[in-house]
Residue frames as a rotation matrix with the C-alpha (Angstrom) as fourth column:
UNK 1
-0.927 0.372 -0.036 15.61
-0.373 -0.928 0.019 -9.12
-0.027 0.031 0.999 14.45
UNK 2
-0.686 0.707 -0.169 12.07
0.057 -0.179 -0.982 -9.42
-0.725 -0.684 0.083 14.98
UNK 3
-0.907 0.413 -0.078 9.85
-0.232 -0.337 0.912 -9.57
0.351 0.846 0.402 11.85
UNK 4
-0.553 0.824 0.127 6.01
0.452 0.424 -0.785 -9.12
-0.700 -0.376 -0.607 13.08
UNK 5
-0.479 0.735 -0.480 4.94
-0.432 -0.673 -0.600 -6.96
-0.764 -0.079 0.640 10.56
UNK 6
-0.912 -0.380 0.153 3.95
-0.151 0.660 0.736 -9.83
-0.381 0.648 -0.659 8.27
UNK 7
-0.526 0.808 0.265 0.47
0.787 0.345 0.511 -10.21
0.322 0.478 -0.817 7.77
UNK 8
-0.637 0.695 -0.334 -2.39
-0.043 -0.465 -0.884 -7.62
-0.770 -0.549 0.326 7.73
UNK 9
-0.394 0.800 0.453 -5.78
0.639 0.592 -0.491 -8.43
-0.661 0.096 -0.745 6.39
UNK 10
0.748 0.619 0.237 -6.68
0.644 -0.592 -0.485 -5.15
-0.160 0.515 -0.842 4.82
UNK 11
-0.431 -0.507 0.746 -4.94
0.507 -0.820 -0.265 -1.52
0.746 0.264 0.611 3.62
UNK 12
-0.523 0.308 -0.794 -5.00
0.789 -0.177 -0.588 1.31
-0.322 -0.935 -0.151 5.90
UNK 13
-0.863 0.384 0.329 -7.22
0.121 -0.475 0.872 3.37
0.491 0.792 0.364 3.52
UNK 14
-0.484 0.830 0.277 -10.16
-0.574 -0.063 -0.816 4.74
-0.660 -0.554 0.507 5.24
UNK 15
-0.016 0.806 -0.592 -11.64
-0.971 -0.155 -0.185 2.85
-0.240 0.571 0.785 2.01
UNK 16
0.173 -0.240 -0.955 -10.18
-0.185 0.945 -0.271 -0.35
0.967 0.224 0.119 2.25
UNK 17
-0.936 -0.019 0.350 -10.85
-0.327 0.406 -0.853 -0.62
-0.126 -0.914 -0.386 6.13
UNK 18
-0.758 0.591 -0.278 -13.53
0.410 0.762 0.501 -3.24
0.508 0.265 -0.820 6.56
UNK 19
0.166 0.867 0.470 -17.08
-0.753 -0.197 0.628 -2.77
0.637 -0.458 0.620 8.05
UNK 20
0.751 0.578 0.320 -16.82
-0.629 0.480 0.612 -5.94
0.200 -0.661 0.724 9.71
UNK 21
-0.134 -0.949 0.286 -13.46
-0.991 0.122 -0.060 -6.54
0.022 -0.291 -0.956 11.68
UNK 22
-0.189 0.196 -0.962 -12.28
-0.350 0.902 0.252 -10.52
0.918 0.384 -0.102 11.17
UNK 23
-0.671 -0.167 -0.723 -12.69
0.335 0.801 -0.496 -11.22
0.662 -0.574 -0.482 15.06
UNK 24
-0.964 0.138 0.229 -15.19
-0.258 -0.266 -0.929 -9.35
-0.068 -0.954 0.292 16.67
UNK 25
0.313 0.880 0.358 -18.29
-0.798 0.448 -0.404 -11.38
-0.515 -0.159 0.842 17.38
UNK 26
0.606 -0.230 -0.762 -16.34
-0.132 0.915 -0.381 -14.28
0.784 0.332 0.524 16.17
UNK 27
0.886 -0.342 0.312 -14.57
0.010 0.687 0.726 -17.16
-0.463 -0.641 0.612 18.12
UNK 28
0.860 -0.425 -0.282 -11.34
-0.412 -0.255 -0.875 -16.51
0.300 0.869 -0.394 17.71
UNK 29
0.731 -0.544 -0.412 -7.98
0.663 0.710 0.237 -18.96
0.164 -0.446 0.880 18.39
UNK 30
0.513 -0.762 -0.395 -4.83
-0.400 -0.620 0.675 -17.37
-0.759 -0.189 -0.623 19.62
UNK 31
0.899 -0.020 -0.438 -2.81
-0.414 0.289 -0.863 -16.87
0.143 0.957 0.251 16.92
UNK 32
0.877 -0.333 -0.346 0.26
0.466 0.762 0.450 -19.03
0.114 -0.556 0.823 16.95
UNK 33
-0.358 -0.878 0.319 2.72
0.916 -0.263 0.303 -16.01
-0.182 0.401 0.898 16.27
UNK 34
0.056 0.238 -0.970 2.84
0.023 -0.971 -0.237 -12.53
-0.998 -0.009 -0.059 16.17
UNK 35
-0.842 -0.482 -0.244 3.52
-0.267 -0.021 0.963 -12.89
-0.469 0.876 -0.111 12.31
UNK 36
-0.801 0.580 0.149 0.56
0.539 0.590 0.602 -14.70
0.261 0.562 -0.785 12.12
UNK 37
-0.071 0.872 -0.485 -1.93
0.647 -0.330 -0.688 -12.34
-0.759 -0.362 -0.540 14.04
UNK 38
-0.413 -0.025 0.910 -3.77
0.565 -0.791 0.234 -10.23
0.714 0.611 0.341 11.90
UNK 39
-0.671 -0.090 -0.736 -4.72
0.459 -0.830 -0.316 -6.47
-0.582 -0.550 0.599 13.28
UNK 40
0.205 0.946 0.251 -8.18
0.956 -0.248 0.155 -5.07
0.209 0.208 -0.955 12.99
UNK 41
-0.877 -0.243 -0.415 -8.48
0.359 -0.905 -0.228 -1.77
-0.320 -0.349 0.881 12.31
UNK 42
0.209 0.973 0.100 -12.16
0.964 -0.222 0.145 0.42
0.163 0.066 -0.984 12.25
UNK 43
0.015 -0.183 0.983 -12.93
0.343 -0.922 -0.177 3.89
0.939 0.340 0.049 10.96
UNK 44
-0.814 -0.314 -0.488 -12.21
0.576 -0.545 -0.610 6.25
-0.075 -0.777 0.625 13.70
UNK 45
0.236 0.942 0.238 -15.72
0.940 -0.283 0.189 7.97
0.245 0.179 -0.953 15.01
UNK 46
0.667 -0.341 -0.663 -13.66
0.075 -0.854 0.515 11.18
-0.742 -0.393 -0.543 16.13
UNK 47
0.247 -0.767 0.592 -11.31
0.947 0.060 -0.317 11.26
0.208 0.639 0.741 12.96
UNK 48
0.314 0.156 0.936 -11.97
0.095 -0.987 0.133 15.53
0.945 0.048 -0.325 13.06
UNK 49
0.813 0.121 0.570 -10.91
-0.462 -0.462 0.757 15.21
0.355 -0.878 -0.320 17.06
UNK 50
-0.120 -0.724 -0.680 -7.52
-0.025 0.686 -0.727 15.01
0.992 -0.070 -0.101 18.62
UNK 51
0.569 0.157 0.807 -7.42
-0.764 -0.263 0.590 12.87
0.305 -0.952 -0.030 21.43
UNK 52
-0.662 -0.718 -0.213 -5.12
-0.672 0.695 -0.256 9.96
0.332 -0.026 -0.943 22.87
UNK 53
0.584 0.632 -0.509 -6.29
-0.523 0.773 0.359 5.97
0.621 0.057 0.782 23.31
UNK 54
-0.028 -0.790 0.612 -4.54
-0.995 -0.036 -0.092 3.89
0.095 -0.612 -0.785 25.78
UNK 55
0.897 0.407 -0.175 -3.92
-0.301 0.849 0.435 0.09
0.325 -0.337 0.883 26.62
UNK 56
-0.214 -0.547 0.809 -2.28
-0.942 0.334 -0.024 -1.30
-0.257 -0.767 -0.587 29.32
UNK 57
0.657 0.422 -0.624 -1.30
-0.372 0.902 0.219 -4.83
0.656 0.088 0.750 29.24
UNK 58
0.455 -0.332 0.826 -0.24
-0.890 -0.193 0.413 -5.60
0.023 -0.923 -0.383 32.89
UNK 59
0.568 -0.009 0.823 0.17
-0.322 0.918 0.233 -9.56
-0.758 -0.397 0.518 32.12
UNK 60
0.415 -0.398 -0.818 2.39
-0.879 0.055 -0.473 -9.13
0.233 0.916 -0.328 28.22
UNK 61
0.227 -0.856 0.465 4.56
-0.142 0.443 0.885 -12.45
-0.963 -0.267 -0.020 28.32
UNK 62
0.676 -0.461 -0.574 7.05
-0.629 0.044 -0.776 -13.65
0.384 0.886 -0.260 25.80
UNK 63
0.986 -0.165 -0.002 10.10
0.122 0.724 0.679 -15.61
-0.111 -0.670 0.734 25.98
UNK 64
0.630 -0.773 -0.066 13.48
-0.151 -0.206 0.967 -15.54
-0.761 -0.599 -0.247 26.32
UNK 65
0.648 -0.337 -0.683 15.89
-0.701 0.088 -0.708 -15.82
0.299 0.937 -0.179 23.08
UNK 66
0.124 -0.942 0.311 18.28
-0.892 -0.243 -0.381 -17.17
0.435 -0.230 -0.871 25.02
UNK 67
-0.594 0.290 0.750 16.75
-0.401 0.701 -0.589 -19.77
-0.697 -0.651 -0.300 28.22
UNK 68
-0.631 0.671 -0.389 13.74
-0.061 0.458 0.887 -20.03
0.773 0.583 -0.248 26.56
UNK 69
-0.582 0.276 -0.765 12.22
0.807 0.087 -0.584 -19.07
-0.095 -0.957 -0.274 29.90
UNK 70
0.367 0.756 0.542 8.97
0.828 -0.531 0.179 -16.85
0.424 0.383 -0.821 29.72
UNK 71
-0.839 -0.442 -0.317 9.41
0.542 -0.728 -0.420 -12.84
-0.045 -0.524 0.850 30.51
UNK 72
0.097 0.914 -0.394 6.80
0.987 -0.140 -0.082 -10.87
-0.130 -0.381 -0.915 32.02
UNK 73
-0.979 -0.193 -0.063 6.11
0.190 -0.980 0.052 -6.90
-0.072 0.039 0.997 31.30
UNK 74
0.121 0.962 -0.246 3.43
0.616 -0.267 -0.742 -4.44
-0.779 -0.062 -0.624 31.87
UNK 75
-0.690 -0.394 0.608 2.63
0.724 -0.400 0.562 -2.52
0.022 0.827 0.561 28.27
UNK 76
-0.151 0.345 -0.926 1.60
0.369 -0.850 -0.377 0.85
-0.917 -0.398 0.001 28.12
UNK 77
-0.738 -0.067 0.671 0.25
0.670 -0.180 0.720 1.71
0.073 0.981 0.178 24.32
UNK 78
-0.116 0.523 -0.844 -0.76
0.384 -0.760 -0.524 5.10
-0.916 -0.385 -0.112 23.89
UNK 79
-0.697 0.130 0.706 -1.84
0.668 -0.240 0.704 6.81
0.261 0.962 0.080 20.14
UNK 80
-0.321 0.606 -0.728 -3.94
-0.562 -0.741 -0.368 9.67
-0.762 0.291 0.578 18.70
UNK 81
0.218 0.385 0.897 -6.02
0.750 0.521 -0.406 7.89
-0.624 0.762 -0.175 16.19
UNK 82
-0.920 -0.184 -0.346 -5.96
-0.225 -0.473 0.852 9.16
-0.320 0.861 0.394 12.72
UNK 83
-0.200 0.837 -0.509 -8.62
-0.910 0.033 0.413 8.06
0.363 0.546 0.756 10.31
UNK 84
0.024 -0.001 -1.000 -8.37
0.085 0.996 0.001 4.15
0.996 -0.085 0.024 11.87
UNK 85
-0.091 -0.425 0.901 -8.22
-0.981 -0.118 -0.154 2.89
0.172 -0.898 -0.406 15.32
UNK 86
-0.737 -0.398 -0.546 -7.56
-0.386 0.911 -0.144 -0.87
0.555 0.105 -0.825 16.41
UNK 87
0.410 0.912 0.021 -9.96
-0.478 0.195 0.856 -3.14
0.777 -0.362 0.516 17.45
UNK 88
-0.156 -0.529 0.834 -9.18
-0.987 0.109 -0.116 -4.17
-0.030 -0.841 -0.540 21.01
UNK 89
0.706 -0.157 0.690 -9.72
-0.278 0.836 0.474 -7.82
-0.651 -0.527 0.546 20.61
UNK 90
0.836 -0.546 0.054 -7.79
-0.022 -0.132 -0.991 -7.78
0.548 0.828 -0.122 17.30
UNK 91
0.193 -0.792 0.579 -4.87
-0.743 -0.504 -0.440 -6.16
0.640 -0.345 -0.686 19.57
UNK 92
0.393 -0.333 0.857 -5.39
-0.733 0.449 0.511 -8.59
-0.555 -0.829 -0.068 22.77
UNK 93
0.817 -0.069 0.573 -4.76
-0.116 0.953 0.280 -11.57
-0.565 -0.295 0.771 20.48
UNK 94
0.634 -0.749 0.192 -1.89
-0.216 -0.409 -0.887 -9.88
0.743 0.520 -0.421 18.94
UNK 95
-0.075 -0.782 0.618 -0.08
-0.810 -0.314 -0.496 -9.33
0.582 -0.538 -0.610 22.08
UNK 96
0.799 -0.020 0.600 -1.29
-0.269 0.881 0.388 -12.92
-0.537 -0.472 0.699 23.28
UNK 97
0.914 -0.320 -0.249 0.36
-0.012 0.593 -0.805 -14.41
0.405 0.739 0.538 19.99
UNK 98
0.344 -0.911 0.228 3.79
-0.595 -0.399 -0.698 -13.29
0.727 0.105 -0.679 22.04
UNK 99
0.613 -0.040 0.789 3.38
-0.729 0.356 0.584 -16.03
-0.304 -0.934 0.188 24.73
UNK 100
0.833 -0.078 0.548 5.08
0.150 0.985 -0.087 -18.71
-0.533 0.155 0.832 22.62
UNK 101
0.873 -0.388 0.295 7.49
0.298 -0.054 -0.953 -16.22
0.386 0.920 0.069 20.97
UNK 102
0.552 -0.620 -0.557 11.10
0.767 0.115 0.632 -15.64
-0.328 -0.776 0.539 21.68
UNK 103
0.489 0.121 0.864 12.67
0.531 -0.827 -0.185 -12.24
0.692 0.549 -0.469 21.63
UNK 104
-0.483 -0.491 -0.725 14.62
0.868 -0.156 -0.472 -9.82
0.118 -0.857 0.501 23.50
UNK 105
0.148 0.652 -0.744 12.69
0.589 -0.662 -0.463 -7.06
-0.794 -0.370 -0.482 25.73
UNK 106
-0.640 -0.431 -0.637 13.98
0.017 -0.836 0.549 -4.10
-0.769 0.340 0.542 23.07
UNK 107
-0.908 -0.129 -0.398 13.02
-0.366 -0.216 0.905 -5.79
-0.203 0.968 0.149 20.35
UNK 108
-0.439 0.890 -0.124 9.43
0.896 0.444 0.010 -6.93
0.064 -0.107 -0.992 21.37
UNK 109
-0.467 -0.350 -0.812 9.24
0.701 -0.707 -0.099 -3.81
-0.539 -0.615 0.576 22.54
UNK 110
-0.449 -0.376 -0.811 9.50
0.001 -0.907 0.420 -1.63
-0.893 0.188 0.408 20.04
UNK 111
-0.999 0.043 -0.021 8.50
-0.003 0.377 0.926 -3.90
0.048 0.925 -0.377 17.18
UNK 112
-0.032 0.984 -0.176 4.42
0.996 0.016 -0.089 -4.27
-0.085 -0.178 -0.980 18.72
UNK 113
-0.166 -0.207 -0.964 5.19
0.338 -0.930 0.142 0.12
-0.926 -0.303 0.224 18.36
UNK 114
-0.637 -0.285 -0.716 5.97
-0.268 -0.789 0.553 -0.07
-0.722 0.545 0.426 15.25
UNK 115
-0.702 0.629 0.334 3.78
0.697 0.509 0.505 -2.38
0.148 0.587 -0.796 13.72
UNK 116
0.046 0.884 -0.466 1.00
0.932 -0.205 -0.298 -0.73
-0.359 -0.421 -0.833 15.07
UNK 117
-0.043 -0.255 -0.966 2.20
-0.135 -0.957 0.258 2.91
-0.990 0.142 0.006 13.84
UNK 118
-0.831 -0.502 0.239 2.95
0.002 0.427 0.904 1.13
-0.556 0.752 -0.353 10.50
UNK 119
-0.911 0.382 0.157 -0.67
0.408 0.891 0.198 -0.24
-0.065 0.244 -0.968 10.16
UNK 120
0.241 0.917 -0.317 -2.82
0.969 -0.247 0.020 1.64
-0.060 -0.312 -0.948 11.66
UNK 121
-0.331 -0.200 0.922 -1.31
0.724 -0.681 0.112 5.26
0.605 0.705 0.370 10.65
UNK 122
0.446 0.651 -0.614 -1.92
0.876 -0.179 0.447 7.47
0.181 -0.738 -0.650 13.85
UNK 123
0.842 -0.205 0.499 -1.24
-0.126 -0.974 -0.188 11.18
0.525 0.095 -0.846 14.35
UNK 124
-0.084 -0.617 0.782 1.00
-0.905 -0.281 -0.319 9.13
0.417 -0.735 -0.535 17.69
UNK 125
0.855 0.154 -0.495 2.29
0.203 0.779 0.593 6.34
0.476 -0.608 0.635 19.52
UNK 126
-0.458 -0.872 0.170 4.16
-0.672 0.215 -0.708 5.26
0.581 -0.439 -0.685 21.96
UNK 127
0.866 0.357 -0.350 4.84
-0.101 0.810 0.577 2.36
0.490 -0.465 0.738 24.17
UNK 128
-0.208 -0.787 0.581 6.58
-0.878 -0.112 -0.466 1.61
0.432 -0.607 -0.668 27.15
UNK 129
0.526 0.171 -0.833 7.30
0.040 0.974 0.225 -1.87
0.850 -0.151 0.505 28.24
UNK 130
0.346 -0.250 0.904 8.23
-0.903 -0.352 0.248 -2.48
0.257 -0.902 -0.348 31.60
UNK 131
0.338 -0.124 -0.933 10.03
-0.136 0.975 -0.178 -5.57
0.931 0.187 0.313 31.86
UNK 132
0.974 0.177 0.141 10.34
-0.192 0.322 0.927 -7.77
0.118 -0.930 0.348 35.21
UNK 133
0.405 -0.884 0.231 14.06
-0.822 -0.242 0.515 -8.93
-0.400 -0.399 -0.826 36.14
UNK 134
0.936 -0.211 -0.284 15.60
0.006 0.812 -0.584 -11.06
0.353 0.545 0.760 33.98
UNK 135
-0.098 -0.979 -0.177 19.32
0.560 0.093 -0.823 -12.05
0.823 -0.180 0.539 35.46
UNK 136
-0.090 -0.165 -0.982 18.56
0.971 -0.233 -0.050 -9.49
-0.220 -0.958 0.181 38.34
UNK 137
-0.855 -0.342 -0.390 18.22
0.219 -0.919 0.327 -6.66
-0.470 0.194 0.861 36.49
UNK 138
0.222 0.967 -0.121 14.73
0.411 -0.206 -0.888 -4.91
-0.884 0.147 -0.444 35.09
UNK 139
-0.747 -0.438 0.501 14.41
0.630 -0.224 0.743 -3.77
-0.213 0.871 0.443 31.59
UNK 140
0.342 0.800 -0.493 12.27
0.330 -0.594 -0.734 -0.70
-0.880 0.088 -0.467 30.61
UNK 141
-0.816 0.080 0.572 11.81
0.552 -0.183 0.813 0.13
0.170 0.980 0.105 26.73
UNK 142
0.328 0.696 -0.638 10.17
-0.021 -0.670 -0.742 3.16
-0.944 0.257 -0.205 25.25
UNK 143
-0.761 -0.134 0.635 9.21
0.636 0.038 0.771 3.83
-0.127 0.990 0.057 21.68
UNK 144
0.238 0.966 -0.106 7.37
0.226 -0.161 -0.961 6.55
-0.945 0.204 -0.256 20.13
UNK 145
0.146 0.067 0.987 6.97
0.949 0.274 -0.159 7.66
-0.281 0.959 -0.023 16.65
UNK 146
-0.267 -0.374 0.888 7.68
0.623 -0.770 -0.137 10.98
0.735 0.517 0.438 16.74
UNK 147
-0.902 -0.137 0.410 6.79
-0.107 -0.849 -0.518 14.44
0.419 -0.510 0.751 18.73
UNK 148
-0.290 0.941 -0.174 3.69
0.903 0.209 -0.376 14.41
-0.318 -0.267 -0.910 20.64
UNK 149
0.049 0.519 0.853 0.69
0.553 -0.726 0.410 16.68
0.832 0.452 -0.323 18.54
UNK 150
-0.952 -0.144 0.270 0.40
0.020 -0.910 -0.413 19.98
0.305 -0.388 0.870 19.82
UNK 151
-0.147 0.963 0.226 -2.98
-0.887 -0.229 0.401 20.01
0.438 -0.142 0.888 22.14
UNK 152
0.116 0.476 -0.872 -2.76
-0.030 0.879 0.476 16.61
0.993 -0.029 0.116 22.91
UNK 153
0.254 -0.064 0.965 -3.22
-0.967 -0.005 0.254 16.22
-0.012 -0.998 -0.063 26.74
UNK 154
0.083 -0.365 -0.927 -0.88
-0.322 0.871 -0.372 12.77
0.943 0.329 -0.045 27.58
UNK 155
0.727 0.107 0.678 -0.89
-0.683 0.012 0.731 11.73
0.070 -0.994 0.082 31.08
UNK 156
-0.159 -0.752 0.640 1.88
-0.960 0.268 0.076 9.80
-0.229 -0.603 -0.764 32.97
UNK 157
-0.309 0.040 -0.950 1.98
-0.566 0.795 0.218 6.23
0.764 0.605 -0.223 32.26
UNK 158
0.361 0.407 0.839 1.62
-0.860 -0.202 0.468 5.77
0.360 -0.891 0.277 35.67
UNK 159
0.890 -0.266 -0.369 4.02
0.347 0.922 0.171 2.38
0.295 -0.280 0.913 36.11
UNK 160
0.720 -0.692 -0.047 6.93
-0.648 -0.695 0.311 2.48
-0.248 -0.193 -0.949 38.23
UNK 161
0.009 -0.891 -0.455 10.31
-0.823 0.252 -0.509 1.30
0.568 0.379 -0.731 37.24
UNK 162
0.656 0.302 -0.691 10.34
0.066 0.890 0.452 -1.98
0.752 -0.342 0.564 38.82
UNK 163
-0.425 -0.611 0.669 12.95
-0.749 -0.179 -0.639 -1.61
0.509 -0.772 -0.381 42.60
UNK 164
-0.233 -0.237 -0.943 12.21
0.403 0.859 -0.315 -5.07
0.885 -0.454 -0.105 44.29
UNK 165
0.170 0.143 -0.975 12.11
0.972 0.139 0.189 -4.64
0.162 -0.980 -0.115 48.54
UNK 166
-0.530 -0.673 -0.515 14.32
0.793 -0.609 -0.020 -2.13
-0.300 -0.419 0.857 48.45
């Protein structure tokens, strides 16, 4: 099983969220592990408004549990903030920290979902990983946390299912 939700710098208390996330405007190393990244989170300037946030990461790798051969996937992370919302380099070097880590698609997957839901306490998430062909065969993984809010206007993810030539 997966264990990323190890380390986070702060509470998710609008009062115990920092003014001054630990990486932005700072040189920051990839971290060597998703365990080890920490996740910035900053008050939400729309808290009083529901609307949805996206990121797309078209280039996600990880690695195989198995080979130990890297797997490629495009992530789709959608949320309604709440009182927080993640800082986007915070996040990129989160989902870097997975280049060196080994895992199967499900459970990468789902776990970068839930952390994030965990932490950062949105009205909504989901994520859909699209995984490339491992063995010949594509893997697609969804996760969300629950119903989507009434009002909330989600659009398509807009990735197809991976189908090769054919």
């Amino acid at each position: 099983m997966l264990v990323i939700a190890a380390r986070s710098r702060h509470g998710r208390g609008m009062s115990e969220t920092p003014a001054n996330p630990l990486h932005l405007g700072q040189q920051s190393a990839l971290p060597a592990s998703p365990t080890e990244a920490v996740l910035d989170y900053v008050p939400n300037p729309r808290a009083g408004s529901l609307y949805m946030v996206r990121f797309a990461a078209p280039e996600f790798t990880s690695l195989c549990p198995v080979t130990g051969q890297p797997d490629f996937a495009h992530l789709v992370i959608d949320y309604a903030p709440g009182e927080t919302i993640v800082e986007s380099k915070s996040l990129k070097l989160f989902l870097g920290s997975f280049r060196n880590h080994s895992g199967f698609h499900e459970d990468v997957t789902v776990g970068i979902g839930q952390r994030l839901f965990d932490e950062m306490k949105p009205r909504w998430l989901r994520i859909g990983g699209y995984w490339y062909p491992r063995g010949g065969i594509p893997i697609d993984v969804f996760w969300q946390s629950g119903l989507v809010p009434e009002g909330l206007w989600v659009p398509d993810q807009g990735v197809q299912s991976y189908r090769g030539r054919g």
